[in-house]
C-alpha positions as CSV (number, residue, x, y, z in Angstrom):
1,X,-14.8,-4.9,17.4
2,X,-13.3,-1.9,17.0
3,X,-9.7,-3.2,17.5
4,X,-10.3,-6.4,15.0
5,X,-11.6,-3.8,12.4
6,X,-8.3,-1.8,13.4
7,X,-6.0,-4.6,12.6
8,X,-8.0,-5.8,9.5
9,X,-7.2,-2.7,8.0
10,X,-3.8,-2.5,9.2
11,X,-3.4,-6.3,7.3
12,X,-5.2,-5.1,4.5
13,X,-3.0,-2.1,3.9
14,X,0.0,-3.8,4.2
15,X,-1.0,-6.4,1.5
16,X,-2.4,-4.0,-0.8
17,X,1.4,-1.7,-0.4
18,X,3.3,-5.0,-1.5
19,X,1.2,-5.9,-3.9
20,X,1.1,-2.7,-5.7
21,X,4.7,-1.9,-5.9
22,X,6.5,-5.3,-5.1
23,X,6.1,-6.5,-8.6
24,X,7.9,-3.2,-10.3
25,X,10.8,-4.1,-8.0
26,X,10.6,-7.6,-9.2
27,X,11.2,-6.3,-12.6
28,X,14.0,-4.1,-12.1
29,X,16.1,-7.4,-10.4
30,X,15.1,-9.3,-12.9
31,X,16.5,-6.6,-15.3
32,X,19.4,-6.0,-13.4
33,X,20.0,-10.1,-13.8
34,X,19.2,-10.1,-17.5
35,X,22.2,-7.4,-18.7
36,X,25.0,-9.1,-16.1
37,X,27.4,-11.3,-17.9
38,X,27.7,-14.8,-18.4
39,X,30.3,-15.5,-16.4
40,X,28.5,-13.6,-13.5
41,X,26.5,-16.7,-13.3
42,X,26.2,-16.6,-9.5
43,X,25.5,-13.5,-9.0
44,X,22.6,-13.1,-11.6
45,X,20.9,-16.2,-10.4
46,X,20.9,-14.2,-6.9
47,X,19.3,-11.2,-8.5
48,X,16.9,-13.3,-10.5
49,X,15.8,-15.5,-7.1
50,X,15.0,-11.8,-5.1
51,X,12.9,-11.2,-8.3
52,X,11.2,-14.5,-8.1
53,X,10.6,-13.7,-4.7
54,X,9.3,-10.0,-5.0
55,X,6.7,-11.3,-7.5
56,X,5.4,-14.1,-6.0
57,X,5.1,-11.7,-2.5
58,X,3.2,-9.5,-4.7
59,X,0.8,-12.4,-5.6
60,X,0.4,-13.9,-1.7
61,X,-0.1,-9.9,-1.0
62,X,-3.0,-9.4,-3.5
63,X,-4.9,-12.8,-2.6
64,X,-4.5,-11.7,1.2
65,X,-5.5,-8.1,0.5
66,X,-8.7,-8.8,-1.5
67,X,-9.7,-11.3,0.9
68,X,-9.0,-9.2,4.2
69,X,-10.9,-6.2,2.2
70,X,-13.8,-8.2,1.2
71,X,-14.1,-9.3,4.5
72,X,-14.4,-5.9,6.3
73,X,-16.6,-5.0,3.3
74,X,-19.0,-7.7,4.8
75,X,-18.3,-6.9,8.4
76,X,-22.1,-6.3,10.1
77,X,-22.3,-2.5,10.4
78,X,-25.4,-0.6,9.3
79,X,-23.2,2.4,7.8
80,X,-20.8,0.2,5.9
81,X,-24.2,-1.7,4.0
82,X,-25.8,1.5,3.9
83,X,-22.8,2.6,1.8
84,X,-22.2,-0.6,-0.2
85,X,-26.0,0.3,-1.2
86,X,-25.5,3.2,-3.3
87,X,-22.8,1.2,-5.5
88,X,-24.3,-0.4,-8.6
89,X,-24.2,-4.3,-8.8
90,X,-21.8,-3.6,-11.9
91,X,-19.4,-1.8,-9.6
92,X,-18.5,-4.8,-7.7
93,X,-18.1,-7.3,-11.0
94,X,-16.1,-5.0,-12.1
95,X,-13.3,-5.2,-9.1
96,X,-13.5,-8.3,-9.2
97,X,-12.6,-8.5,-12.4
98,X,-9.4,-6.0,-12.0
99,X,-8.5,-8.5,-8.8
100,X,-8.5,-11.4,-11.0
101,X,-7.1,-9.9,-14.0
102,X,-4.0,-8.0,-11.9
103,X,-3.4,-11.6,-9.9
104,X,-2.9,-13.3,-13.7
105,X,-1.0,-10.6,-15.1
106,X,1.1,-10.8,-11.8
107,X,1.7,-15.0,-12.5
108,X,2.6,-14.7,-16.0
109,X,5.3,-11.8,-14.6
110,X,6.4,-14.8,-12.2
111,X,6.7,-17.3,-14.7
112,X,8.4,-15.2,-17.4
113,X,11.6,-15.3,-16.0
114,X,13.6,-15.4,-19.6
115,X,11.3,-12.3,-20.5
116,X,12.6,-9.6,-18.7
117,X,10.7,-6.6,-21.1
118,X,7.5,-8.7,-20.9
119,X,7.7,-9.2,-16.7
120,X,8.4,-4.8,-16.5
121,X,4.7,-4.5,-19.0
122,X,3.2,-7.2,-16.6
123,X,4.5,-5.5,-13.4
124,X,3.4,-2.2,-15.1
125,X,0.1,-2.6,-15.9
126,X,-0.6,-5.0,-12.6
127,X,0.6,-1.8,-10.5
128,X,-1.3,1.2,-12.9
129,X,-4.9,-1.1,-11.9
130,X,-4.0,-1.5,-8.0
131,X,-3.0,2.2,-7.6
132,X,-5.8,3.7,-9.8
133,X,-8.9,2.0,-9.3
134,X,-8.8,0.4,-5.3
135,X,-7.6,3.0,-3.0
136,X,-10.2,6.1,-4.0
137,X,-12.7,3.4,-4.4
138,X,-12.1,2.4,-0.7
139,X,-11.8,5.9,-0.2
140,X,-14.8,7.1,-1.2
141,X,-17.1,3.9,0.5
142,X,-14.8,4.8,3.6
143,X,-16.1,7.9,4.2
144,X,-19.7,6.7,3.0
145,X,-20.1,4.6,5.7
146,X,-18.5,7.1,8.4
147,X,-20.9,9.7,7.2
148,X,-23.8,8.9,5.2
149,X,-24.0,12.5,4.4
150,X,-20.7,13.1,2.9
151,X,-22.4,13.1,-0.6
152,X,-25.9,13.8,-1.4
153,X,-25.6,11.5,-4.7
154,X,-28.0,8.9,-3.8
155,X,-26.7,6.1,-7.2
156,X,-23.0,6.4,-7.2
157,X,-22.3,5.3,-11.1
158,X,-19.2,5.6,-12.6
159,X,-19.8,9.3,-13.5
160,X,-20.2,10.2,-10.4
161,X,-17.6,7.9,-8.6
162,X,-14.9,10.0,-11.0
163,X,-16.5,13.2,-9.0
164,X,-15.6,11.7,-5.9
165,X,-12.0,11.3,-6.2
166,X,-11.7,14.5,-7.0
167,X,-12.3,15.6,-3.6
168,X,-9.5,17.0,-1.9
169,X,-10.0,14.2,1.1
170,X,-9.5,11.4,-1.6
171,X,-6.7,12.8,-3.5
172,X,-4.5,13.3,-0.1
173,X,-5.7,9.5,1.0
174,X,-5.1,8.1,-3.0
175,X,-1.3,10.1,-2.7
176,X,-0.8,8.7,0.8
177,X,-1.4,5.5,-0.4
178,X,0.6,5.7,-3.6
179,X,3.5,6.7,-1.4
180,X,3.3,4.6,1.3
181,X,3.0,1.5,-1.3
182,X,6.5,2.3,-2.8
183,X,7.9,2.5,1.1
184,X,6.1,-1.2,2.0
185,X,6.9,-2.4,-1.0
186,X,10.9,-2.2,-1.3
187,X,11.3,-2.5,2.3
188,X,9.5,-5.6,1.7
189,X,11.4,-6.8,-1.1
190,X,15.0,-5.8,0.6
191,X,13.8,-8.3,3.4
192,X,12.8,-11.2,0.7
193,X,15.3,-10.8,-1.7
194,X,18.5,-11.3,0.1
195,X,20.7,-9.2,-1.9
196,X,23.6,-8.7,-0.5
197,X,27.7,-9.7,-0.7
198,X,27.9,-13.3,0.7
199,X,32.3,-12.5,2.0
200,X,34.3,-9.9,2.4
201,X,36.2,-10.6,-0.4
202,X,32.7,-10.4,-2.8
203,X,31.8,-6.9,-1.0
204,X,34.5,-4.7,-3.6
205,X,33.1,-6.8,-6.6
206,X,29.2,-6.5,-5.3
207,X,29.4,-2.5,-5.5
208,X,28.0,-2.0,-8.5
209,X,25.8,-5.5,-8.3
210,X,23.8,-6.3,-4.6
211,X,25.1,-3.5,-2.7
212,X,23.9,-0.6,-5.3
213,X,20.4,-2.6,-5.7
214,X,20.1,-2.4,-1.9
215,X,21.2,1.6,-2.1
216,X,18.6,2.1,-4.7
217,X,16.0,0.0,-3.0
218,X,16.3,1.7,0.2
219,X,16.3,5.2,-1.4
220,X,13.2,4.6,-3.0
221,X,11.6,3.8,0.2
222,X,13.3,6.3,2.1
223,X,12.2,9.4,-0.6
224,X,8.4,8.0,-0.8
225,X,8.7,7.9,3.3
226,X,10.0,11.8,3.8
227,X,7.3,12.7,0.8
228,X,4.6,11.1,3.2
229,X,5.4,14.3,5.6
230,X,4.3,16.8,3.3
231,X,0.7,14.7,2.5
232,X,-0.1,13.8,5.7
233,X,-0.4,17.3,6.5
234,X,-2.4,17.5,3.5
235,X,-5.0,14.5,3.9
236,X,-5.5,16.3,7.8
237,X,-6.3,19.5,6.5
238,X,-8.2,18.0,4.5
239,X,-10.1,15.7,7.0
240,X,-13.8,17.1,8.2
241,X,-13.4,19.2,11.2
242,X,-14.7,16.1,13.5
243,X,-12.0,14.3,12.7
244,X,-9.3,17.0,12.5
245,X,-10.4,17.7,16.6
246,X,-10.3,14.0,17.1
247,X,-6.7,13.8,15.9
248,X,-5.4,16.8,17.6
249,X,-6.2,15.7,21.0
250,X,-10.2,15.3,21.1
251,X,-9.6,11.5,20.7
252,X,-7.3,10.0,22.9
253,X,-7.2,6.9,20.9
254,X,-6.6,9.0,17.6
255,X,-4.4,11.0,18.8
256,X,-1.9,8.6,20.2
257,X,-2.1,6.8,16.9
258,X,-1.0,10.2,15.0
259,X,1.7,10.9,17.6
260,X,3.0,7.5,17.7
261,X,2.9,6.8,13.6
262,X,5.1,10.0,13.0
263,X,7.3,9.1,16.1
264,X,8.0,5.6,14.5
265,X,8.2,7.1,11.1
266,X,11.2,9.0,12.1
267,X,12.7,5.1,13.2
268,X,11.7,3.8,9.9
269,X,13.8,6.6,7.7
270,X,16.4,6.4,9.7
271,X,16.6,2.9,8.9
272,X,16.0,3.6,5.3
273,X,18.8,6.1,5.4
274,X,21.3,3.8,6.7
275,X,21.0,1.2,4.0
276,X,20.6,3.7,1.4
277,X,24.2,5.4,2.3
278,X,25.5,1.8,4.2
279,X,24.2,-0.5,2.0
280,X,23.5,-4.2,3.0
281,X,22.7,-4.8,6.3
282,X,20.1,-7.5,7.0
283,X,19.4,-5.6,11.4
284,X,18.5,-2.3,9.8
285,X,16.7,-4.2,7.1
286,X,14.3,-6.4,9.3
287,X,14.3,-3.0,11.9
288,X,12.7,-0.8,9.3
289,X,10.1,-3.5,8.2
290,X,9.3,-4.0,12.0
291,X,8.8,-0.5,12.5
292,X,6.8,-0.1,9.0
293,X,4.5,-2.5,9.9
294,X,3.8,-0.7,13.7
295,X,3.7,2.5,11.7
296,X,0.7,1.3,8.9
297,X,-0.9,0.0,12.3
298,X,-0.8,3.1,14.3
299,X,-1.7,5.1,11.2
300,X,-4.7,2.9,10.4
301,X,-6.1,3.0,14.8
302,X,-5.9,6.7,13.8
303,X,-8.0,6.4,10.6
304,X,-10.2,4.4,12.4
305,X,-10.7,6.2,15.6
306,X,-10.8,9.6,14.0
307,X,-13.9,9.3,11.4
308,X,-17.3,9.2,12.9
309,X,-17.9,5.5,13.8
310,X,-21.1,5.3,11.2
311,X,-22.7,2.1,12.9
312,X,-25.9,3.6,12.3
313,X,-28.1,4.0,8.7
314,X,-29.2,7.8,7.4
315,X,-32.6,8.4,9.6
316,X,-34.7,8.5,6.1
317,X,-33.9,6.3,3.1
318,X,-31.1,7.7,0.6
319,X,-34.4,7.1,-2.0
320,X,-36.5,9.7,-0.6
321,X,-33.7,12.4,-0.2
322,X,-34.1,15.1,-2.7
């Protein structure tokens, strides 16, 4: 169970990175296609088929990622209902709601693809309810149903959600998150979008075109990537003490996870680096989303491993806790 739960996660994170940043860099290609010339014809119709593709990613990614969530949501464990239980009904209308609304603001971006002011508001506004709303939501029920006791608030309302993600442990998981959304997500769309000089005799004339897209794509990634350095030191300071000794070698499991996520990591920007200084290169491409992938996996065995494993309910009802 524990390893299914492990790669659930894994799948759900990975869905949840593309779909929150994929469709910003679906509206940037469609940009850049919008202000190239007429007479560019071939080349725009290449950057407005990688922004096609980036957008419609981003809406596979979301359907995958709020069904893979809902289902570990539902998984049979007593801490993760006991959690679930201190939600109000309205809570889960509600992100259900932002789901559906973010998938049909994502489609009409798809669609719009003479619009390319209207597709960066759609992308926009898609991303802004992703990023603010699900991950500290997650967060916080996360850690509820590692640790029943994380929170003495017995009816988390919206009031006291708002609390929550104020805690240091949420911020460092919401920022780690955030980051490692914009490293998925334009690795991912590098991979899908195909941008890149089709002859030698194209490559001189592609500079500013394909080959500066793939620069600025890969940068991206590779800055959110060497940022994730500084706040994964921050989100294990500020894990509990339990799961601090678990990741520093109490753990085996945990530990191996940590060790191994920052060792790929290091794989990953290097990758990153070479297309960002190289440009195009379809190996180092398809190596840095291999080794993305392995590293959101490692990453998420650690998570998993490293919290207390909350299988069982508080020994007294939240109800009769003062």
């Amino acid at each position: 169970m524990q390893a299914l739960t492990t790669l659930l996660l894994a799948v759900h994170l990975l869905a949840m990175n593309v779909a929150s940043t994929a469709p910003l860099a679906g509206a940037w290609l469609r940009r850049r296609s919008s202000r190239l010339p007429n007479d560019e014809g071939e080349r725009r119709e290449r950057l407005e088929r990688g922004a096609q593709r980036a957008l419609a990613a981003s809406i596979g990614a979301l359907a995958i990622g709020a069904l893979v969530g809902g289902a570990m949501l539902l998984a049979p464990s007593a801490g993760m209902r006991a959690a679930l239980a201190r939600f109000p009904e309205n809570t889960y209308w509600f992100a259900g709601a932002e789901i559906l609304v973010s998938l049909g603001s994502l489609s009409a971006a798809w669609r719009l693809t003479r619009w390319p002011k209207m597709t960066w508001f759609l992308a926009i506004f898609a991303t802004s309810n992703l990023v603010y709303h699900f991950p500290p939501l997650m967060g916080v029920i996360g850690e509820l149903a590692a640790n029943a006791d994380w929170t003495d608030v017995q009816v988390i309302d919206r009031a006291a959600l708002l609390k929550l993600w104020q805690r240091p442990e949420i911020l460092s998981l919401w920022a780690h998150f955030a980051l490692a959304s914009v490293a998925v997500g334009c690795t991912a769309v590098l991979a899908l979008a195909g941008i890149r000089p089709v002859s030698d005799s194209e490559a001189d004339a592609t500079t500013g075109d394909e080959d500066l897209t793939t620069r600025r794509l890969a940068a991206w990634a590779l800055g959110a990537t060497l940022l994730q350095i500084p706040v994964g030191i921050w989100l294990l300071l500020a894990s509990d003490e339990a799961a601090q000794q678990s990741m520093m070698g109490e753990n085996w499991l945990a530990t191996i996870g940590l060790a191994g996520g920052v060792w790929v990591a290091l794989g990953v920007m290097q990758s990153l680096a070479a297309l960002a200084w190289g440009g195009s290169d379809r190996r180092q491409t398809y190596r840095a989303c291999a080794l993305l992938v392995l590293t959101v996996l490692l990453m998420s065995m650690t998570l998993r491993t490293s919290r207390q494993t909350g299988e069982s309910p508080p020994s007294e009802p939240i109800a009769s806790r003062p």
